[in-house]
C-alpha positions in Angstrom: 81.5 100.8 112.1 82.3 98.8 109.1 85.3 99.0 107.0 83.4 101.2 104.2 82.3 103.6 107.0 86.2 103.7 108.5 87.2 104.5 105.2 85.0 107.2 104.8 85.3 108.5 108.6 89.5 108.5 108.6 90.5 108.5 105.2 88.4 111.2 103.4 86.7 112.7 106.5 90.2 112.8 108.0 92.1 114.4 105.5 90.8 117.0 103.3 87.2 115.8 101.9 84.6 118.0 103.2 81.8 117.7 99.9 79.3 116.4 101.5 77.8 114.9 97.6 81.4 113.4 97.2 81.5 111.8 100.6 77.5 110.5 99.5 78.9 108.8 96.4 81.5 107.2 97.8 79.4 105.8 100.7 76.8 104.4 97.8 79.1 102.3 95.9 80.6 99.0 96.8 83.9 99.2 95.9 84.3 95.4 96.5 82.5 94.9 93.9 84.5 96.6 91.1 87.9 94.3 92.7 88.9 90.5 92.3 88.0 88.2 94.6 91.4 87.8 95.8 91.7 91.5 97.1 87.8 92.3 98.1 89.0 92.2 101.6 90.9 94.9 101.2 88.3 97.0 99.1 87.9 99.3 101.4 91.6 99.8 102.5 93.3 103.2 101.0 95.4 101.6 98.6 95.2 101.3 94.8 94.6 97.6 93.7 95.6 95.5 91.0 92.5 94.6 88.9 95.1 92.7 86.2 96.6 93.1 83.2 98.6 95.6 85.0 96.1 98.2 85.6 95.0 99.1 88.9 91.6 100.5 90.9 92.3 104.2 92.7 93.1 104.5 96.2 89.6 106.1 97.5 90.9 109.0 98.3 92.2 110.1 95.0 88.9 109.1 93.9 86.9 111.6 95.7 89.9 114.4 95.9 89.5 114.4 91.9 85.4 114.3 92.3 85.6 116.9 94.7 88.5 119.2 92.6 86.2 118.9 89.6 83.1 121.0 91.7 80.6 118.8 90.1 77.3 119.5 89.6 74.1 117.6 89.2 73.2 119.0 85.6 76.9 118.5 84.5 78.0 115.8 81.1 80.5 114.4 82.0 83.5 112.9 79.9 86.0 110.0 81.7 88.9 109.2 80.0 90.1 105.6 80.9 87.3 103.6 82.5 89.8 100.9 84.3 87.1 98.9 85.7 84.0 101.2 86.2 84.9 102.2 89.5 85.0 105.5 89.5 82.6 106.2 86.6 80.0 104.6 89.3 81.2 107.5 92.1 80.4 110.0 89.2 77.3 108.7 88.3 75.9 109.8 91.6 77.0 113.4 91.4 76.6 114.4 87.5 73.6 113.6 85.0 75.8 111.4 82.6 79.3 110.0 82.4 80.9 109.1 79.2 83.9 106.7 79.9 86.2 105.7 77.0 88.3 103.0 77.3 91.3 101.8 75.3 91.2 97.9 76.2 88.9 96.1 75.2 88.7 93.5 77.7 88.7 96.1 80.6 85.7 98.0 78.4 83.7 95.0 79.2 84.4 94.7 82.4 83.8 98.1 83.5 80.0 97.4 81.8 79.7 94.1 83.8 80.6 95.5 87.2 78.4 98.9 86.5 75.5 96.8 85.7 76.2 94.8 88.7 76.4 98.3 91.0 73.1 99.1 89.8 74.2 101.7 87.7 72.6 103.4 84.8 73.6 106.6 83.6 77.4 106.0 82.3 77.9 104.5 78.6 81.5 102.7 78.2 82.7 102.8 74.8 85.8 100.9 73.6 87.9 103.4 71.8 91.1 105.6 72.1 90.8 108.3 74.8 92.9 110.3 73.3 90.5 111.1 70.8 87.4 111.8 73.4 84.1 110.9 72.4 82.9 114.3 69.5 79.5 113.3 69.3 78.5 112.9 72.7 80.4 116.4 72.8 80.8 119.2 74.1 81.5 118.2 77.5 80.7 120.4 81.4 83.9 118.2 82.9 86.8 115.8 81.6 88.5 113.8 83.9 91.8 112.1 82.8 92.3 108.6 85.0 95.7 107.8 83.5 98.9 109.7 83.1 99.4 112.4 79.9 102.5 114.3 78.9 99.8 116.8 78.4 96.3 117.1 77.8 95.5 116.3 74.2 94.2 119.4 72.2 91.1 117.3 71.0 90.0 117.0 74.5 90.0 120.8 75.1 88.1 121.1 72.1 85.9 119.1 73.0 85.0 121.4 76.4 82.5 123.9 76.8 83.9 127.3 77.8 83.5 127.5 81.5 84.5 124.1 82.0 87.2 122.2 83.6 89.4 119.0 82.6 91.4 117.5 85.2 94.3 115.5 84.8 97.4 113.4 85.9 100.1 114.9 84.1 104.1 114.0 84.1 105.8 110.6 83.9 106.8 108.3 86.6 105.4 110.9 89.1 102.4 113.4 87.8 101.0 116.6 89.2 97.3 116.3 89.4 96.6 119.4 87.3 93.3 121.2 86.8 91.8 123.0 84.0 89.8 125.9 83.3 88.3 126.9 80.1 88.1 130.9 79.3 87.8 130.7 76.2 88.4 128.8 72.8 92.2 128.8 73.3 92.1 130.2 76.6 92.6 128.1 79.6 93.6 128.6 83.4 96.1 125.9 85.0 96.0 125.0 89.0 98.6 122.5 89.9 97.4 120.5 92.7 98.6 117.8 94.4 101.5 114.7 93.4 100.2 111.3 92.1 101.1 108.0 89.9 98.3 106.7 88.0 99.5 104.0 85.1 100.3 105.9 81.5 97.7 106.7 79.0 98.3 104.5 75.9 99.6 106.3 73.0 97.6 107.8 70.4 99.7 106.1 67.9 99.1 102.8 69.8 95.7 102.2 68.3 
């Protein structure tokens, strides 16, 4: 068993991921190489890494917790806000028809295109912008996954949701409740609080 099949076998079969397309995705992408060289031997370890600048790669399992929480389906447009470095827009791309990541840093933009392309991966478009602000024309979106940390979820985001749809998100400060959701209607939304997390902080609308 290699290390990509332990992590699959102990730390997402183990715990709670049972979605057999999640647990697919995961086992299709090389997580070592979305990593810098420094760390690739630990790609497959269930930590979160540092990719620089201060901004990190998901543990794997928070990576398929939040693909499996989002019930995903093969049709679905997807929107990612916060691309880090492509990583999990590649684990999305197997179970959704499209994922639009946006990403505020520039440099990071980039390299989530370079590593993508070097996955073999063809059906997310990266676009260097604020997140905050989604991405209208490519609108309106099946899913919207937050990757860093909100006070709330922006109301241009929700807007930017079909009805019947869910966004899910990191919310809080130091330490965020994973919370999911679900579009009723045009102001009408149901909330699920899920599990605890720390992912880094969004940048600020008034940032850029």
């Amino acid at each position: 068993m290699d290390a990509k099949e332990r992590m699959i076998e102990y730390h997402l079969k183990g715990r709670d991921i049972y979605d057999g397309r999640v647990l697919r995705a995961m086992h299709s992408i090389n997580r070592e190489l979305f990593v810098p060289d420094d760390v690739k031997h630990l790609a497959y370890d269930d930590c979160a890494l540092p990719i620089g600048g201060g901004q990190t790669i998901s543990q794997p399992y928070i990576v398929a917790f939040m693909a499996q929480a989002l019930q995903l389906k093969p049709a679905d447009k997807l929107l990612e806000v916060g691309s880090g470095c492509g990583y999990n827009a590649a684990v999305l791309s197997r179970l959704v028809s499209h994922v639009y990541s946006v990403e505020i840093i520039d440099w990071l933009a980039e390299k989530a295109r370079r590593n993508l392309l070097k996955a073999g991966v063809h059906n997310v478009s990266v676009k260097h912008a604020n997140g905050y602000k989604g991405w209208p024309e490519k609108g309106p979106f099946d899913k919207i996954m937050l990757t860093a940390a909100a006070r709330e979820v922006p109301e241009v985001l929700k807007k930017q949701l079909k009805t019947g749809g869910k966004i899910l998100a990191p919310l809080g400060s130091t330490m965020q409740e994973l919370t999911l959701l679900e579009k009723f209607g045009e102001n009408d939304f149901g909330k699920t609080e899920l599990i605890h997390v720390r992912f880094v902080p969004m940048t600020s609308e008034t940032e850029k």
